[in-house]
N, C-alpha and C positions, 0 to 999 in steps of 0.2 A: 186537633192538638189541644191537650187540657195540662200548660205550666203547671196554673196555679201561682200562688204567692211566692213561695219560697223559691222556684227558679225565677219570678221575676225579682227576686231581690238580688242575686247574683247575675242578674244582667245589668241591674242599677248599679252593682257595684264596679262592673264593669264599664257600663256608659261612664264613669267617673277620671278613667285613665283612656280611655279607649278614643282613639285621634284619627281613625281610619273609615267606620261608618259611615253612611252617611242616608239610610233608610231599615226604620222597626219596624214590623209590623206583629204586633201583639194581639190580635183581633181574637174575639172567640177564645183566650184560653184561661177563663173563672177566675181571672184575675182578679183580686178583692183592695179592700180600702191601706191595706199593708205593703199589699206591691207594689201596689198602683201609688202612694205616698213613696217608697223606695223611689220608685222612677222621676217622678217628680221631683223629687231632690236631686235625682243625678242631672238630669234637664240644667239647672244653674251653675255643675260646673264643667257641660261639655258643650264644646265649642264648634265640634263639626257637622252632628247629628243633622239632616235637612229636615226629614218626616219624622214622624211615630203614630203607628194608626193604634189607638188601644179601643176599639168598636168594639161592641159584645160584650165587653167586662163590669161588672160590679164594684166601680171604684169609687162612684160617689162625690157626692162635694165637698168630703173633708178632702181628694184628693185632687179637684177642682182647685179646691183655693189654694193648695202649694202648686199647682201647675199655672195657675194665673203668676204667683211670687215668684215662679221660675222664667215665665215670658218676659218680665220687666228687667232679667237679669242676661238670659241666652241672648245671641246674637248668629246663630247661627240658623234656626227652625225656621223652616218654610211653612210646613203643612201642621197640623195639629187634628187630629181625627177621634171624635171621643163620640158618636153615633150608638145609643142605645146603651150610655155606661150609669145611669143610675143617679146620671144629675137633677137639681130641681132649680128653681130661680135662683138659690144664694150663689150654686156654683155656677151659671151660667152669666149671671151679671158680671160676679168676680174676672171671668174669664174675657169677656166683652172689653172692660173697663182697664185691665191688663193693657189691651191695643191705644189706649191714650200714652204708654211710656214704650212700648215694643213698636220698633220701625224695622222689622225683618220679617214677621208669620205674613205669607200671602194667602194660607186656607184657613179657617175655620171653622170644624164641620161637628155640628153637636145632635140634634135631632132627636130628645131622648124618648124614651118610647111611652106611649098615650100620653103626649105632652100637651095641654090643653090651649098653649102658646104664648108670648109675654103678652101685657098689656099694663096699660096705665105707666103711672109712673115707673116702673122696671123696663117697660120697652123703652120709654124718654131715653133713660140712661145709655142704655144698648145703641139706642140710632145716636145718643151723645158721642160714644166714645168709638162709633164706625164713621163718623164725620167726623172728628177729630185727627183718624189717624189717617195716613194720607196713601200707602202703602198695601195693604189686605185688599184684596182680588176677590174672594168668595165666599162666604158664610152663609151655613146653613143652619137656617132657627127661621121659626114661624112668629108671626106676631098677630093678635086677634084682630088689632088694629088695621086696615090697609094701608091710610098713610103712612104710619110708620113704617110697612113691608115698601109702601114707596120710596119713603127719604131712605132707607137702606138699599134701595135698588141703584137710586142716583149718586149714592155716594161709594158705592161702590164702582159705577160708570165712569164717577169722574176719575177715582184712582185708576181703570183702565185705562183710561187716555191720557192720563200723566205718562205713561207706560209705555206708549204708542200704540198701546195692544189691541184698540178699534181701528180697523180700516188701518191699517200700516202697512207699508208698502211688501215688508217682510210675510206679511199673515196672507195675503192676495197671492202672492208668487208662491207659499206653499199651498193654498187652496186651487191655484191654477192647475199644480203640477201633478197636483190629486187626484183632478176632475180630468186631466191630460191623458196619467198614467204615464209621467213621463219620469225619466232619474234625475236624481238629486246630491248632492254631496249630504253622506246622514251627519254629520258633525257630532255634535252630542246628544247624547239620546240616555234613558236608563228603562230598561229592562226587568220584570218581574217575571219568575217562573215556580208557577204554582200548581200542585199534583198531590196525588197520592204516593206515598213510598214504594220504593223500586218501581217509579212511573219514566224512569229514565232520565233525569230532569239537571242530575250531575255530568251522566253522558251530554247530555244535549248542548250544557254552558261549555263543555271541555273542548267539546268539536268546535264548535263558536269561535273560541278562543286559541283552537289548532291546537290542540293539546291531546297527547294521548290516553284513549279511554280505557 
């Protein structure tokens, strides 16, 4: 699928009023430094949005740094997925340095492509502001340094375990029941179905949902 710009701007304009979302995925479609700035604006004034994956686009770090001004403001984003979008260190610091005032993104996934990796003083900054914040579970950025890919390892561990989310007594009982094959109450769960057109994939959520196809 190829938006482009101009339909992602009337999806920012929509993420603007729009109270019911609560996962984008924009991956792959040439999205540029215009839409990709739209969305970024709409980011500060929606409130329920959890994810937005914009991987594969050309949005750059002028759109970097209004997605950083937007994490200090959102309170609702969990994930943040920007894999192969065109960044270089100004936006990946921006974006880092964001989580010293954001206590909600638990992902962070950047990894932009033949990125030769932080170092020196821009990685300091980076393990600065992933030890600072106490919250974020995952980030994905390389550092030339190993210490530094260390002190990002452990501070990201310790936020796990603030979490409960090492060894909890919760994560054992569904790893048991895995390795059991045994049933479970599924409680909440979310669901992604991805195909080619007329792959059945509308039929499929309607049956799901008991609904006639």
């Amino acid at each position: 699928c190829e938006l482009g710009d101009e339909a992602a701007v009337i999806i920012a304009d929509t993420l603007r009023v729009n109270r019911f979302l609560v996962l984008l995925n924009l991956s792959a479609n040439r999205i540029g430094r215009k839409g990709g700035s739209e969305l970024a604006k709409a980011l500060s004034a929606n409130s329920t949005l959890e994810e937005i994956g914009l991987d594969f686009n050309e949005i750059g770090d002028s759109t970097a740094l209004l997605l950083a001004k937007a994490l200090k403001e959102n309170t609702s984003l969990l994930a943040l997925k920007l894999v192969h979008s065109g960044l270089t260190d100004k936006g990946i610091v921006a974006l880092f340095e964001s989580l010293t005032v954001n206590r909600t993104l638990r992902v962070l996934a950047l990894l932009p492509e033949n990125y030769p990796g932080l170092r020196g003083p821009l990685a300091e900054r980076v393990v600065n502001a992933i030890t600072h914040n106490n919250v974020v579970l995952r980030v994905d950025i390389f550092c030339v340094d190993t210490a530094f890919e260390m002190e990002i390892t452990q501070a990201l561990g310790a936020n796990a375990e603030r979490y409960g989310l090492v060894n909890s007594k919760e994560n054992v009982r569904f790893e048991e029941i895995l390795r059991g094959n045994r049933k479970a109450p599924w409680n909440r769960a979310r669901l992604m179905f991805v195909g080619q057109g007329k792959a059945g994939k509308t039929a499929t959520v309607r049956s799901l949902l008991g609904k006639k196809i």
